[in-house]
Structure formats: structure tokens, C-alpha cells
Backbone of each chain as nested JSON, in Angstrom:
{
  "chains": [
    {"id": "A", "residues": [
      {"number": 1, "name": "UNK", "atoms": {"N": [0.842, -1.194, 0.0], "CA": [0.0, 0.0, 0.0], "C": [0.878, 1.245, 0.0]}},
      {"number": 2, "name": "UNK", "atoms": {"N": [0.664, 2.16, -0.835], "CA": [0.992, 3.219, -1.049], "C": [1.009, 4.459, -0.455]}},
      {"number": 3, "name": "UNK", "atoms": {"N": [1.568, 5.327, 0.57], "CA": [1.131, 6.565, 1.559], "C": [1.705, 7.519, 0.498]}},
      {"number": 4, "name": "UNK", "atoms": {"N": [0.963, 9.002, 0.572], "CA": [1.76, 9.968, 0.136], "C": [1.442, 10.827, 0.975]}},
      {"number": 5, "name": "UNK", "atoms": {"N": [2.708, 11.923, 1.367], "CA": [2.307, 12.593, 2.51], "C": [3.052, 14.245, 1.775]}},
      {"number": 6, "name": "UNK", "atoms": {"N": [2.204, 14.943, 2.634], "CA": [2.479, 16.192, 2.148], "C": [2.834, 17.27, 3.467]}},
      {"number": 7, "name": "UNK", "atoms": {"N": [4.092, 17.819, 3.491], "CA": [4.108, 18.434, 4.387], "C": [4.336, 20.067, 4.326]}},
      {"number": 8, "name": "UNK", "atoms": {"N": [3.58, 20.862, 4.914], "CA": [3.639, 22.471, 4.061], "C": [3.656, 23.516, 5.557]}},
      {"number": 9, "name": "UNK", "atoms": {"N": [4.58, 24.369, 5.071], "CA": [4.627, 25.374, 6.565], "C": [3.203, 25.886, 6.824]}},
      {"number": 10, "name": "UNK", "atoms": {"N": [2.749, 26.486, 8.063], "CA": [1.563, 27.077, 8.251], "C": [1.432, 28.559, 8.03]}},
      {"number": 11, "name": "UNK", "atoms": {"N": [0.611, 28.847, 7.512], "CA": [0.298, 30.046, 7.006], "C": [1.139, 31.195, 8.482]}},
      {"number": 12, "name": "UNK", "atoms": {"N": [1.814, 32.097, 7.48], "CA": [2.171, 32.847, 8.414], "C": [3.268, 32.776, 9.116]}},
      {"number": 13, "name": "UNK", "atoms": {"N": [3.831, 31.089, 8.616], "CA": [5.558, 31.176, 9.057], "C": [6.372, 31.298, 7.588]}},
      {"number": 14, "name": "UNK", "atoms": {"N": [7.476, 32.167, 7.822], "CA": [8.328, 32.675, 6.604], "C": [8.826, 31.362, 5.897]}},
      {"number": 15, "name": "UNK", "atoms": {"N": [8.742, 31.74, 4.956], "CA": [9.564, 30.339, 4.144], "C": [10.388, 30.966, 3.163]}},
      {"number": 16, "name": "UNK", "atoms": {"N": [11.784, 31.343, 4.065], "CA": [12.978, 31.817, 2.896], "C": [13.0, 31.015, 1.942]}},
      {"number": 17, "name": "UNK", "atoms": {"N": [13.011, 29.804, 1.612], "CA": [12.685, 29.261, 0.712], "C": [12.464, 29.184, -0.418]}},
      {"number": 18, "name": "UNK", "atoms": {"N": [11.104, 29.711, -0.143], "CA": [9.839, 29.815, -1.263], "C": [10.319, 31.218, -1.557]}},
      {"number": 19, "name": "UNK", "atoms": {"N": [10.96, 32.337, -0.557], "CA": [11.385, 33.16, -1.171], "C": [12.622, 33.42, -2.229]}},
      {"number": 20, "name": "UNK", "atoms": {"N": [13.297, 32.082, -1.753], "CA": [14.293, 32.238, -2.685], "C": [13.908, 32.432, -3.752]}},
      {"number": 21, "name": "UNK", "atoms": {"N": [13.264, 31.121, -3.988], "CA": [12.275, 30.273, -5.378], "C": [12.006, 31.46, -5.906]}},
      {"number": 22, "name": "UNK", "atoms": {"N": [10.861, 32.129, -5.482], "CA": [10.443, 33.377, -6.183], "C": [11.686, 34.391, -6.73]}},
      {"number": 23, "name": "UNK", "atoms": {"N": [12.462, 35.209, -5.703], "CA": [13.667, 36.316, -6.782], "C": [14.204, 35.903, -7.538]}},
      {"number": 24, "name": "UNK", "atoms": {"N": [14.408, 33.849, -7.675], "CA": [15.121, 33.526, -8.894], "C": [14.183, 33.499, -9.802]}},
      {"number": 25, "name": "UNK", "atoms": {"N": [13.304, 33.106, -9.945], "CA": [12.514, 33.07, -10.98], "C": [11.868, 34.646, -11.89]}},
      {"number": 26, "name": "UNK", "atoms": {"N": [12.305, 35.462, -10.804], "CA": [11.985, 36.881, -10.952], "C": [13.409, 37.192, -11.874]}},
      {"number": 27, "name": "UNK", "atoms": {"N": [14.627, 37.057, -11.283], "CA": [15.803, 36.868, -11.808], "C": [15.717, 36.701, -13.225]}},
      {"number": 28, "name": "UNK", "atoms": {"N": [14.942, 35.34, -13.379], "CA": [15.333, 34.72, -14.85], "C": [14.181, 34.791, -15.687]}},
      {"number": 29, "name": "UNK", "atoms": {"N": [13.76, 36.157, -15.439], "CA": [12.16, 37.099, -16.122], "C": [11.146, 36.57, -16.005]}},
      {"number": 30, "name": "UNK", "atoms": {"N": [10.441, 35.287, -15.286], "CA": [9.574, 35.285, -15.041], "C": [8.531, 36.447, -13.978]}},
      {"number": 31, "name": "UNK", "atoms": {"N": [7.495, 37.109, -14.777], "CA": [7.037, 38.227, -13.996], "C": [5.463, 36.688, -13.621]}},
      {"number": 32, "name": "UNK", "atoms": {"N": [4.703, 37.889, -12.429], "CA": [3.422, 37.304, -12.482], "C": [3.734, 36.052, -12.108]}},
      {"number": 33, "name": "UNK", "atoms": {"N": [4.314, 36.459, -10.824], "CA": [4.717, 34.838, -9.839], "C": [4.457, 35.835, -8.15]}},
      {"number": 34, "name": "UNK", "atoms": {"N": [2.939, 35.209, -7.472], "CA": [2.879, 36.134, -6.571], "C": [3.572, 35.627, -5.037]}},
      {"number": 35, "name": "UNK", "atoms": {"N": [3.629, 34.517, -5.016], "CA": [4.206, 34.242, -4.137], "C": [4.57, 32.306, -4.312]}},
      {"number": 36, "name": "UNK", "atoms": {"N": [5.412, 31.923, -3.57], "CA": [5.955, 30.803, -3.835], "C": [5.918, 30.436, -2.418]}},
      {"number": 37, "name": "UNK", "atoms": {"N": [5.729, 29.159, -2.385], "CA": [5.956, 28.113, -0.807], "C": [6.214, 26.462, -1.31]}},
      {"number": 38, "name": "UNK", "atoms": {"N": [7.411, 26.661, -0.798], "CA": [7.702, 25.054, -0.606], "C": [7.658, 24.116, 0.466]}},
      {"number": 39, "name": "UNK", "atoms": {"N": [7.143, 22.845, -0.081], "CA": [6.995, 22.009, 1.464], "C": [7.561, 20.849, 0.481]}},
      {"number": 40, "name": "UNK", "atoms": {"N": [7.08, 20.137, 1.846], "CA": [8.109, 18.608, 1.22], "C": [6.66, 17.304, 1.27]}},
      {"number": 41, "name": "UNK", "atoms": {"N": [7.22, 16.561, 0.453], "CA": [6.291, 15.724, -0.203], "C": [6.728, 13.929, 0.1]}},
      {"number": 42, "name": "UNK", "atoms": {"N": [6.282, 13.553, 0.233], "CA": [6.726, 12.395, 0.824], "C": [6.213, 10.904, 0.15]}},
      {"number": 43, "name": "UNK", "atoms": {"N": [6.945, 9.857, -0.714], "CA": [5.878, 8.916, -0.773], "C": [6.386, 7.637, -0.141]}},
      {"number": 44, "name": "UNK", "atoms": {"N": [5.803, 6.679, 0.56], "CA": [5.574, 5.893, 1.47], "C": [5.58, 4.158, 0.839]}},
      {"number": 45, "name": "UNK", "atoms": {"N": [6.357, 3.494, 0.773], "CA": [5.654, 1.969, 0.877], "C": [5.29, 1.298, 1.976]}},
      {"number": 46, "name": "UNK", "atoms": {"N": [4.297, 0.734, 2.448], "CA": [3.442, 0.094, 3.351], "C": [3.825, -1.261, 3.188]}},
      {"number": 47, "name": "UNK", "atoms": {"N": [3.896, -2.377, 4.19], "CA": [3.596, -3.669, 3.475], "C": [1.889, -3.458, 4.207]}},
      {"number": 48, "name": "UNK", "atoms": {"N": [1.468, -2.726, 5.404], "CA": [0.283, -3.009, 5.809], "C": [-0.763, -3.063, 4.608]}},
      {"number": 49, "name": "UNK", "atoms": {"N": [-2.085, -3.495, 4.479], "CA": [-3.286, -3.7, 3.533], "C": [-4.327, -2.906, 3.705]}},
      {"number": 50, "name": "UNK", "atoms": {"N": [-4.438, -2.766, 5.193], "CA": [-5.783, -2.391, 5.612], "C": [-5.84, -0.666, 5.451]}},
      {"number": 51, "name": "UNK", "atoms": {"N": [-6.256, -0.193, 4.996], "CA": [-6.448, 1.588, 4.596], "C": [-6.489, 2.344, 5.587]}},
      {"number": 52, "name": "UNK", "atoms": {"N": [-7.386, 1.705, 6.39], "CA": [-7.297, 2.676, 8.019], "C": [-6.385, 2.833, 8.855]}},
      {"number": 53, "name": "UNK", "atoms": {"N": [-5.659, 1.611, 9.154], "CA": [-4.77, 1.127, 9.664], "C": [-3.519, 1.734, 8.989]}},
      {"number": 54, "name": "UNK", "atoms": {"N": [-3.082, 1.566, 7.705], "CA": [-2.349, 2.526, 6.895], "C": [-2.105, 3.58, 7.223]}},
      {"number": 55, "name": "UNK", "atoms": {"N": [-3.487, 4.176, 7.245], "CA": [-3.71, 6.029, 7.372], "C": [-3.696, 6.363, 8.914]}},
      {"number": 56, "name": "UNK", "atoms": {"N": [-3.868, 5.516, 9.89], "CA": [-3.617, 5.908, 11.076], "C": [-2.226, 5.617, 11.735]}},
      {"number": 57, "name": "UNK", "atoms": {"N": [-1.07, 4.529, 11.391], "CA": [0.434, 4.485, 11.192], "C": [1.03, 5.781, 10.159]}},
      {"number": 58, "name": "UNK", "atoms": {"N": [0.606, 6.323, 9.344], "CA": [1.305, 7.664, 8.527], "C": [1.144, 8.636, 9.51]}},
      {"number": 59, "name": "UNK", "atoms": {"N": [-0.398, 8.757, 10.256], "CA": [-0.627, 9.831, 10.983], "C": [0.347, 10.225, 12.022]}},
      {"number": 60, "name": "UNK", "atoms": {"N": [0.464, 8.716, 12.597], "CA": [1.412, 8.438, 13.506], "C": [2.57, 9.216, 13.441]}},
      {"number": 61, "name": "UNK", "atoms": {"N": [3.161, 8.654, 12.436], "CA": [4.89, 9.104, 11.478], "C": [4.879, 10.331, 11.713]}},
      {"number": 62, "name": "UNK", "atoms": {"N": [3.667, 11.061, 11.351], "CA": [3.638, 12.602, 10.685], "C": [4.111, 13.065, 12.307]}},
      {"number": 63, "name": "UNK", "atoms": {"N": [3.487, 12.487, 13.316], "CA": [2.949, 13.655, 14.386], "C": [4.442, 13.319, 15.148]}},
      {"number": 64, "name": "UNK", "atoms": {"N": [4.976, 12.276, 15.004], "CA": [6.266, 11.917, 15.672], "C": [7.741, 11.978, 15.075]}},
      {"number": 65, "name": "UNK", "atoms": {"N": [7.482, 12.036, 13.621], "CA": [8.536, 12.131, 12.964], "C": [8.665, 13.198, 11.612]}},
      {"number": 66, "name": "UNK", "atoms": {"N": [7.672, 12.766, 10.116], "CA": [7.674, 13.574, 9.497], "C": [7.925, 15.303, 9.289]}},
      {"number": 67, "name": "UNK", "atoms": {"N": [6.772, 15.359, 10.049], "CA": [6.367, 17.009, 10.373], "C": [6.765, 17.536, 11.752]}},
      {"number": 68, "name": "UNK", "atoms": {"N": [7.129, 18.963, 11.762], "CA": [7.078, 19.767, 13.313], "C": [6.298, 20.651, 13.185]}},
      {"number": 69, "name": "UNK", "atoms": {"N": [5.012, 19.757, 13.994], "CA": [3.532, 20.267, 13.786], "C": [3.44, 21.645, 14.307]}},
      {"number": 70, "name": "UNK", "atoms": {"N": [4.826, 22.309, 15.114], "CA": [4.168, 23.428, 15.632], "C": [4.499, 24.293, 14.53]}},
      {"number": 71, "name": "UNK", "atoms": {"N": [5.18, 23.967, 13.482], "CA": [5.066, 25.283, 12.462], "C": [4.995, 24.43, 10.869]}},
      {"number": 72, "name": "UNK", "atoms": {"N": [4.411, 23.067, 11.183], "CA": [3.864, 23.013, 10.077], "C": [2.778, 22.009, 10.018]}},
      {"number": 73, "name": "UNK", "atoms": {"N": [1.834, 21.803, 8.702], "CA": [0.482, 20.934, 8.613], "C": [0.964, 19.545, 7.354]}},
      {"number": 74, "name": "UNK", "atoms": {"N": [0.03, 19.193, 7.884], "CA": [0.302, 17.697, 6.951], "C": [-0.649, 17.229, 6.45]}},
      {"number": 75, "name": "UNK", "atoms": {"N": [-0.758, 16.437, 5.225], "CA": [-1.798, 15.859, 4.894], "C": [-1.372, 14.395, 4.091]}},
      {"number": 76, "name": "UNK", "atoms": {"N": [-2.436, 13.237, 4.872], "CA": [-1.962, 12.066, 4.265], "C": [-3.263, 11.443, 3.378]}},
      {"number": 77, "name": "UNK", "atoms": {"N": [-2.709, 10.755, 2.309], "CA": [-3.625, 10.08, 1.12], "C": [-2.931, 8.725, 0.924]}},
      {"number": 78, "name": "UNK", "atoms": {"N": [-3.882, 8.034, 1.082], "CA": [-3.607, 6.443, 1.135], "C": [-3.82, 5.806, -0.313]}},
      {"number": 79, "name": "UNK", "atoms": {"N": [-3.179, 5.225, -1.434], "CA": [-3.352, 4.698, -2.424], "C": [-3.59, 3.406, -2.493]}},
      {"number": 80, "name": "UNK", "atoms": {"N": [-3.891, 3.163, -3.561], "CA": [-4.117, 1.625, -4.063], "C": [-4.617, 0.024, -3.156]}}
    ]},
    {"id": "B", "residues": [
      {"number": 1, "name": "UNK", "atoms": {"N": [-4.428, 32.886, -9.999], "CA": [-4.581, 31.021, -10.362], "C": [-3.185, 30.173, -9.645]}},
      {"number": 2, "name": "UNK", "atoms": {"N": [-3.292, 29.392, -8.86], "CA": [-2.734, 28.294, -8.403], "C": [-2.049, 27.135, -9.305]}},
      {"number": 3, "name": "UNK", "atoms": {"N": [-0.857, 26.673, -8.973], "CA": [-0.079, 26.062, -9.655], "C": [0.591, 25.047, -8.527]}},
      {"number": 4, "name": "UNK", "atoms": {"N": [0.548, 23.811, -8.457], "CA": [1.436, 23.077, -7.451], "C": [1.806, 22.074, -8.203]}},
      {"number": 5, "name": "UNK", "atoms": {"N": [3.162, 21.819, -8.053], "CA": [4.483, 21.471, -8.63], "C": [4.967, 20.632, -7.618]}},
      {"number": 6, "name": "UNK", "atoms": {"N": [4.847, 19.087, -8.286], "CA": [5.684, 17.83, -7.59], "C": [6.78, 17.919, -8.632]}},
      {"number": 7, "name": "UNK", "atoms": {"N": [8.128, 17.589, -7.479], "CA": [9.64, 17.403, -7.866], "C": [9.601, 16.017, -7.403]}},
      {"number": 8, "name": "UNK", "atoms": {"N": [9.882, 15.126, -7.623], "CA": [10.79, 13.734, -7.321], "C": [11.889, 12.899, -8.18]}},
      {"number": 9, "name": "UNK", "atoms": {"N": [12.322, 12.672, -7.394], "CA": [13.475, 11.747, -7.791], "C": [13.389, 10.67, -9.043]}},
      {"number": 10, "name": "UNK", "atoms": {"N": [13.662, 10.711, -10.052], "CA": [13.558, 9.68, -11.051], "C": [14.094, 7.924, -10.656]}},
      {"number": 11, "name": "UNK", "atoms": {"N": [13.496, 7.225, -10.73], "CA": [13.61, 5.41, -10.528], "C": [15.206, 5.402, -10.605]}},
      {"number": 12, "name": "UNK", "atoms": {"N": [15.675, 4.978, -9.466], "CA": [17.125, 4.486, -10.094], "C": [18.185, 5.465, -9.461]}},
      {"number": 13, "name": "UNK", "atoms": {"N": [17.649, 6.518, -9.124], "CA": [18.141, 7.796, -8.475], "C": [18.794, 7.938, -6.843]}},
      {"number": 14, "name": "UNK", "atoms": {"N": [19.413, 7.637, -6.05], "CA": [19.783, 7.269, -4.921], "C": [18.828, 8.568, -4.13]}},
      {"number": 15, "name": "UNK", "atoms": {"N": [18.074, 8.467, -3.228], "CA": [17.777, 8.98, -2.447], "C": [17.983, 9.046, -1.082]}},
      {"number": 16, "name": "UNK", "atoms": {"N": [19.273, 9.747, -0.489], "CA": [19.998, 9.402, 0.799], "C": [18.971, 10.134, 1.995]}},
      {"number": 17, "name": "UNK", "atoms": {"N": [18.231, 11.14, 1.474], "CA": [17.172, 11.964, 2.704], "C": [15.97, 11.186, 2.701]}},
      {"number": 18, "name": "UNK", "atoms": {"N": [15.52, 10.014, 1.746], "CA": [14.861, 8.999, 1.893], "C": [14.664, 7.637, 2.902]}},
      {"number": 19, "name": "UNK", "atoms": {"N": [16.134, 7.643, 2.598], "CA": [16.766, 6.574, 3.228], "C": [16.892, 6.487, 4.708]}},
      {"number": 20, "name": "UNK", "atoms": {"N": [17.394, 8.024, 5.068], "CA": [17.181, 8.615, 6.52], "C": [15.944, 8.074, 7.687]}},
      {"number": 21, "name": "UNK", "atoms": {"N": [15.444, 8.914, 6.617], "CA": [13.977, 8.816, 6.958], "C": [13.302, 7.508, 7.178]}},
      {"number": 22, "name": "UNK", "atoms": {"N": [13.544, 6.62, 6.321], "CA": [13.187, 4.953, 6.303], "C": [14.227, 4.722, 7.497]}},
      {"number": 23, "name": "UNK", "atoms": {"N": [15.277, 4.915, 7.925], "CA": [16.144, 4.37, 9.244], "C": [15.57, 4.624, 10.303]}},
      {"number": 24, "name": "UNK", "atoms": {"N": [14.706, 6.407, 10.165], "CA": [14.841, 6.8, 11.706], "C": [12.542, 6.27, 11.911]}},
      {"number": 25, "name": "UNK", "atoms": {"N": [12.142, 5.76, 10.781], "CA": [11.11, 5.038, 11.495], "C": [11.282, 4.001, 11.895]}},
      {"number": 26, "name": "UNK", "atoms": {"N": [12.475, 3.049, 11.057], "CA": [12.404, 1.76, 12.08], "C": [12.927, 2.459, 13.477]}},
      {"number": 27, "name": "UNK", "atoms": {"N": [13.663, 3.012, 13.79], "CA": [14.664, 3.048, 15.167], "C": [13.279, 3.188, 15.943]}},
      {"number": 28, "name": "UNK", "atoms": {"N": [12.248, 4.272, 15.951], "CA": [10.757, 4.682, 16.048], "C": [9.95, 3.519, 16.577]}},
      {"number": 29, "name": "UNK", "atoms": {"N": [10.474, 2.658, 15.739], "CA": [9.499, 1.455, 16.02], "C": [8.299, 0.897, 15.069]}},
      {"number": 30, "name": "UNK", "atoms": {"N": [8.375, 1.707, 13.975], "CA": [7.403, 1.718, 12.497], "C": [7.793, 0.775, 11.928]}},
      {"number": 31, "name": "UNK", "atoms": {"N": [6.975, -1.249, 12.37], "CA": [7.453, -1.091, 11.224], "C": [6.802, -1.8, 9.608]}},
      {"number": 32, "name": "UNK", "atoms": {"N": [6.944, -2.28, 8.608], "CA": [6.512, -2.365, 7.516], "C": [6.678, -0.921, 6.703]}},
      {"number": 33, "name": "UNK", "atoms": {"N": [7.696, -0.495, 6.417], "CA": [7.891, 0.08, 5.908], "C": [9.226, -0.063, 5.168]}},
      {"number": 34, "name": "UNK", "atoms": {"N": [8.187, -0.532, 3.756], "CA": [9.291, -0.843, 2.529], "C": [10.115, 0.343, 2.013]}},
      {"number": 35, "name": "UNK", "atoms": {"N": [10.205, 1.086, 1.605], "CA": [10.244, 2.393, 0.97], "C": [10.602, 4.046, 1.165]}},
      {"number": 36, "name": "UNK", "atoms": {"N": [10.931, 4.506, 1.551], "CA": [10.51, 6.212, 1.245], "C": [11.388, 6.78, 0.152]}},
      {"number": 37, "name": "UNK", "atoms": {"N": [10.091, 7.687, -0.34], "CA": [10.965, 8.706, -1.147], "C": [10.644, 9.944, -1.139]}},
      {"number": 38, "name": "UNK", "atoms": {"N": [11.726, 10.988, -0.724], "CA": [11.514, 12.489, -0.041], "C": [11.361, 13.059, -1.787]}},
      {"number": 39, "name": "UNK", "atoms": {"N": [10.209, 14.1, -1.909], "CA": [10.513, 14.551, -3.066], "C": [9.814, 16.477, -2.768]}},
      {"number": 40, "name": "UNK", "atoms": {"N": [10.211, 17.367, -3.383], "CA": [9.768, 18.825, -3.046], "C": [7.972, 19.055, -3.483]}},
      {"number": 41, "name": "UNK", "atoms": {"N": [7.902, 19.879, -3.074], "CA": [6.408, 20.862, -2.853], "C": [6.079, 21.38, -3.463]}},
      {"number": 42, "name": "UNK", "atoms": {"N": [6.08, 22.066, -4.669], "CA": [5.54, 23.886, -4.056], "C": [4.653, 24.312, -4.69]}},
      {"number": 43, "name": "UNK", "atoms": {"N": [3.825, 25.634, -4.168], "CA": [2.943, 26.159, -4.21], "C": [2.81, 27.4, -4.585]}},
      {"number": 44, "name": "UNK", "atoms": {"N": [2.338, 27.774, -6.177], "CA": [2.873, 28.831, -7.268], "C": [1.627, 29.537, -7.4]}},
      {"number": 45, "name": "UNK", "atoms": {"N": [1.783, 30.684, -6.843], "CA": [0.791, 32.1, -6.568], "C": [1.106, 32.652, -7.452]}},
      {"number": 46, "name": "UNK", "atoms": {"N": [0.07, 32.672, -9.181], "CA": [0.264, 32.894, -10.797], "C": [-0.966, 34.093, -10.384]}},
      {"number": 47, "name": "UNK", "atoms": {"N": [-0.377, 35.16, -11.343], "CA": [-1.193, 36.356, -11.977], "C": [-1.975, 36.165, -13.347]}},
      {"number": 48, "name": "UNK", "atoms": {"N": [-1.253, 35.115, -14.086], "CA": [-1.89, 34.78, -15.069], "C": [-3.539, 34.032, -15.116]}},
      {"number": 49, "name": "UNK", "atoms": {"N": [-4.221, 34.391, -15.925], "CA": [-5.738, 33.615, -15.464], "C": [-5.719, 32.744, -16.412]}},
      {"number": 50, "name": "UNK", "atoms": {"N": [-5.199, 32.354, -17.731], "CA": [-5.403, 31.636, -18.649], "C": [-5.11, 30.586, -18.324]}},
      {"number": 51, "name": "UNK", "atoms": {"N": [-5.322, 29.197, -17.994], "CA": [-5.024, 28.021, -17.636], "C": [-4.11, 27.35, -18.35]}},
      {"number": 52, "name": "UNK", "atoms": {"N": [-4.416, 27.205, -19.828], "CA": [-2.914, 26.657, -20.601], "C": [-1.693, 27.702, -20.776]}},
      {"number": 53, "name": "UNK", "atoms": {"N": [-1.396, 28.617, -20.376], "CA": [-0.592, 30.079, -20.31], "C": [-0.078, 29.459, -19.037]}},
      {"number": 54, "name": "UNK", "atoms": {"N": [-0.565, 29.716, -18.074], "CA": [-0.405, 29.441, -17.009], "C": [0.855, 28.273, -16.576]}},
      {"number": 55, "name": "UNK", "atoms": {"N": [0.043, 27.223, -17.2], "CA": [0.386, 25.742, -17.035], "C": [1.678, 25.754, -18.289]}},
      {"number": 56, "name": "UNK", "atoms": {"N": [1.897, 26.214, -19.384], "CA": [2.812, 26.648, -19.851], "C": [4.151, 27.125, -19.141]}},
      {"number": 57, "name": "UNK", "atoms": {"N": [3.874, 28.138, -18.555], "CA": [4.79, 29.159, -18.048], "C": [5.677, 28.367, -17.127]}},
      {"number": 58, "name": "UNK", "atoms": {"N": [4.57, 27.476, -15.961], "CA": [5.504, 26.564, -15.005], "C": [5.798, 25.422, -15.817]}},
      {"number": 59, "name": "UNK", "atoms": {"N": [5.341, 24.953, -16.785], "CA": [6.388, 24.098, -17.074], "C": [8.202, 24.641, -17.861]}},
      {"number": 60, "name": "UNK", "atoms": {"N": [7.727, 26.026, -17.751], "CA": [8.767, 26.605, -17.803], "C": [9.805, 26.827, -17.431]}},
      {"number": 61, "name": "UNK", "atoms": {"N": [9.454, 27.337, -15.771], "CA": [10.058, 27.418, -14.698], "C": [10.891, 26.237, -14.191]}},
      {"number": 62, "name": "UNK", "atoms": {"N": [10.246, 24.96, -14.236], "CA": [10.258, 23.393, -14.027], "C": [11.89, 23.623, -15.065]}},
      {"number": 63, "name": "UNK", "atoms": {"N": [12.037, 23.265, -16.122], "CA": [12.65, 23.295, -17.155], "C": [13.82, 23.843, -16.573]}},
      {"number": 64, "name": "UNK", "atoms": {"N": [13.468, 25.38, -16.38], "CA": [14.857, 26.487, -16.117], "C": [15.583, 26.549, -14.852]}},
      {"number": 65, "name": "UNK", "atoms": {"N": [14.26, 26.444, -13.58], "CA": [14.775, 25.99, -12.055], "C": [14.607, 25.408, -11.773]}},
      {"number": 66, "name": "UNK", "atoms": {"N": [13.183, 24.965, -11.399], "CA": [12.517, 24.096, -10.112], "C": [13.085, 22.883, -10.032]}},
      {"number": 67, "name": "UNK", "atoms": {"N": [13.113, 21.948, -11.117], "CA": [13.952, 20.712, -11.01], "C": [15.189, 20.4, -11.995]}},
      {"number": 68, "name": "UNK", "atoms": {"N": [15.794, 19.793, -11.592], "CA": [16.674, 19.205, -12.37], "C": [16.679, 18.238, -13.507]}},
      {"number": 69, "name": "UNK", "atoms": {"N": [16.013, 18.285, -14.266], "CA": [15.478, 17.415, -14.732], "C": [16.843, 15.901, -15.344]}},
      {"number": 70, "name": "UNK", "atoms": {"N": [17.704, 16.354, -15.04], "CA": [18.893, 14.852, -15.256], "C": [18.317, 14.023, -14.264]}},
      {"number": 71, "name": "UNK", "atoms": {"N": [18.169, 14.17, -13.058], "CA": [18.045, 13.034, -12.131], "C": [16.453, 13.06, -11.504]}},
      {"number": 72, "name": "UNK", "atoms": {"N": [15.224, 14.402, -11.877], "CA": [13.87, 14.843, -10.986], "C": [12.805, 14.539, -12.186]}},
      {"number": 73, "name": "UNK", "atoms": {"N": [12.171, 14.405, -11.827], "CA": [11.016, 14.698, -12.701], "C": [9.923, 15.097, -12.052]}},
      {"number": 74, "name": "UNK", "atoms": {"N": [9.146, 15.978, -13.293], "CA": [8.119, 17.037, -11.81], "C": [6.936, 16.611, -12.846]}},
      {"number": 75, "name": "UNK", "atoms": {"N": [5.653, 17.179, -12.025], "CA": [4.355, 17.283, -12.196], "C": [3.868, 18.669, -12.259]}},
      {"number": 76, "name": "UNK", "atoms": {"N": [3.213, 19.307, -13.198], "CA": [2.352, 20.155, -12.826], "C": [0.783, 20.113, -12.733]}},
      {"number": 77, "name": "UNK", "atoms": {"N": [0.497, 20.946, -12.009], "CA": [-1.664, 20.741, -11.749], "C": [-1.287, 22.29, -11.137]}},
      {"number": 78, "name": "UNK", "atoms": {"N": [-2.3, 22.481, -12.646], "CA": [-2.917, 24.366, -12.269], "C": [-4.302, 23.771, -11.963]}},
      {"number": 79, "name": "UNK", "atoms": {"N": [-4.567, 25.029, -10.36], "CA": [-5.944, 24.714, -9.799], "C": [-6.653, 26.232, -10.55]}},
      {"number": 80, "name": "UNK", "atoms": {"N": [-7.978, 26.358, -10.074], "CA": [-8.875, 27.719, -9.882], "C": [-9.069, 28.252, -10.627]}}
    ]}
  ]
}
């Protein structure tokens, strides 16, 4: 079974980052780019089957490992 | 109009911040977990309203920055 996890800062924390992203792209003439945010994306092999069970072990991951929930959100989607 | 842009690693590609990550859930105690693969985010705040313009432009960007395309291969999905 397949997890994909998505992890993205919370509104309102800076993401030099995404700012980089943006002045380069400003840099290399792209205009009409209003703002940029990067997060990180995650995909998962499971041997578990069961979907719930799946999605409640990712949740797990996220809240203990993946993500640092205090300045960022997560979202998990269970495949196949 | 909204633009979000998956970066990942192409098949075959060593992924060592993957790999991490797959170590420090077993240590965690997670386990069945065949797999990870860390791949980027992001989230493209476009002035443009035309949807194929749009979706154009970042595959533009994709091309010139966002990924590498020797070893990444990305996705685009314009929303709104």
C-alpha cells in the first residue's frame, strides 16, 4: 500500500525558501509569480493492507517524525 | 490562479534523505515500511488567469529551475 504525505509550513511562518524560489525566478524574467511556498512531499511503501490502519500508522509518522507540527500541517492520502 | 508542482526523484536515483527517513522510522518502532521517497512541494501564486498560459509558463520554470530534470522529474496541476 501506497502513503503519500504532504508536508507544508503554516500560514504565516516565513519560508525563505519559497522566497528564494520566487527572486530567482523573478531573476530569470519570469514576472506574475505572486508568491511561492515550498513544502516537502513524501511517498511511502506500506507492506500493511488495511487503509485505516495505513492512514492511522502515517498519521502516527507525521505527528512523531515527518512534520514539526508546531510550524507546520500535513496531509496524508492512502493509495491503491 | 494556483499552480502546485511535484519534484521527485527519477527510478534508479539514490535517495539518501529517503533513506534517513526509512532508518529513523524503524529506530521509532514503524514497522513495515518498505520504501521512502523524499521529493519537493511547491505552491505557485500565478497572476496569469489563462489556464494553458499558465500551465505553460511553469512548465517553464520546471525546465529552467525548479527541477533538475537529469536526475527529478516534476508534475504540474494548475488549480482555480
Amino acid at each position: 500500500m501506497k502513503a503519500t504525505v504532504h508536508v507544508t509550513l503554516k500560514n504565516g511562518v516565513l519560508d525563505p525558501q519559497g522566497k528564494a524560489i520566487e527572486h530567482a525566478l523573478g531573476a530569470l524574467g519570469f514576472a506574475g509569480v505572486d508568491q511561492v511556498r515550498q513544502g516537502k512531499f513524501l511517498e511511502l511503501e506500506l507492506t500493511e493492507t488495511d487503509r485505516e490502519k495505513a492512514r492511522a500508522q502515517v498519521t502516527d509518522m507525521c505527528e512523531k517524525l515527518l512534520a514539526n507540527t508546531v510550524i507546520e500541517n500535513y496531509t496524508v492520502e492512502i493509495e491503491g
